[in-house]
C-alpha positions as CSV (number, residue, x, y, z in Angstrom):
1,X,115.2,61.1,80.8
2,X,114.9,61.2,84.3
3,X,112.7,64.5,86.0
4,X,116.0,65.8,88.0
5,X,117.4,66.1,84.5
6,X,114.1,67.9,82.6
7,X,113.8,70.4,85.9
8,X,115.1,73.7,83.3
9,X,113.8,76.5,85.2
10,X,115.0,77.8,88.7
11,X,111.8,77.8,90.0
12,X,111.9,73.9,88.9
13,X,115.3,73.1,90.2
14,X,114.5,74.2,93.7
15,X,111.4,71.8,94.1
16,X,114.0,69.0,93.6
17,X,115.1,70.9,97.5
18,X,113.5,70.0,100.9
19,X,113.9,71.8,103.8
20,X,114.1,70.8,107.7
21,X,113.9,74.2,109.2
22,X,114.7,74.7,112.7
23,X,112.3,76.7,114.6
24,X,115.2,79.5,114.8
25,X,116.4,82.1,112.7
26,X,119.7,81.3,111.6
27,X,120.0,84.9,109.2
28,X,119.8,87.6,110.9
29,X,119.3,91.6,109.5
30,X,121.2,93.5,112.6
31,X,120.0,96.7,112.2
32,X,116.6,97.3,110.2
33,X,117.5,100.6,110.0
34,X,120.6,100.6,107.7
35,X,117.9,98.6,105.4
36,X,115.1,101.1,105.7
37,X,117.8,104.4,105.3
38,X,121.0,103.4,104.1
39,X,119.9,100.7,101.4
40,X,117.6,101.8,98.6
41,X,118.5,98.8,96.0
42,X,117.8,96.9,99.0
43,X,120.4,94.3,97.2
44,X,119.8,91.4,99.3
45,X,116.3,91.1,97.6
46,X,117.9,90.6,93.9
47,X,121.2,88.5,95.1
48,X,120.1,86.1,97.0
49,X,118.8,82.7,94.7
50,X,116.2,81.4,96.7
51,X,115.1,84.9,97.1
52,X,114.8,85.0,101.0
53,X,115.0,88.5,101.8
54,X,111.9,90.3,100.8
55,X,111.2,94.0,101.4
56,X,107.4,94.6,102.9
57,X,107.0,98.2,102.9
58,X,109.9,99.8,105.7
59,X,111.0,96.0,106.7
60,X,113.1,93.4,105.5
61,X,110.9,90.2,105.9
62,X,113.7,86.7,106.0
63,X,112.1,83.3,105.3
64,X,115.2,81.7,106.1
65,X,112.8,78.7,105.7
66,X,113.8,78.4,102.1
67,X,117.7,79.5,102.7
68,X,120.0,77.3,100.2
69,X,122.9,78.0,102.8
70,X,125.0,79.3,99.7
71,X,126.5,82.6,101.8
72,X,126.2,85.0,99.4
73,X,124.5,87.5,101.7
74,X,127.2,86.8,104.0
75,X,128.9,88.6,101.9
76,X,127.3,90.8,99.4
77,X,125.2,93.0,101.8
78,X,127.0,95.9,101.2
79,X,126.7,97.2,104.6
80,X,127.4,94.0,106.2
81,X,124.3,94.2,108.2
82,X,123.6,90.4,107.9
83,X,124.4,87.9,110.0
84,X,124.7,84.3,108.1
85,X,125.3,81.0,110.6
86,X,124.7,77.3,109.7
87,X,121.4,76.1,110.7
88,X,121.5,74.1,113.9
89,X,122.7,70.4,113.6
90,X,120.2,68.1,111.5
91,X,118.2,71.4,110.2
92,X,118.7,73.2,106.4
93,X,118.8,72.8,103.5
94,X,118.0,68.8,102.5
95,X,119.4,67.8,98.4
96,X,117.1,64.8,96.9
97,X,119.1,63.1,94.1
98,X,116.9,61.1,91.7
């Protein structure tokens, strides 16, 4: 069996990812206010898979590093208060099939 195929655990399934991260930010909170006032789940932190968003005491910390470009906090920030673009050309999210 190969090791793509044993990988059972998310944590296992996203080593099988590489990353080419630009130097850049391409998610973007646009006001860290509506986070630190208006959002007490702070859902971002549980919805996202490759759990980017992280809250660090009255900020929202994004290591887009590690972004699967999947969207969902495109659209499940339920104050639409983050901005989601494609990485730059030739930077992202890299799959590595056995």
């Amino acid at each position: 069996m190969s090791e793509q195929a044993k990988a059972a655990t998310i944590e296992e399934k996203q080593y099988l990812l590489r990353f080419n991260a630009d130097t850049k930010s391409h998610l973007h909170v646009l006001n860290a206010e509506v986070c630190l006032t208006d959002c007490p789940d702070k859902i971002c932190t549980i919805f996202c898979p490759a759990e980017v968003y992280k809250w660090e005491e009255i900020r929202m910390h994004v290591g887009y590093e590690g972004c699967h470009e999947c969207g969902s906090c495109r659209i499940g920030c339920p104050h639409q208060n983050i901005k989601w673009e494609y990485p730059k050309g030739g930077h992202g999210i890299v799959f590595r099939l056995g």
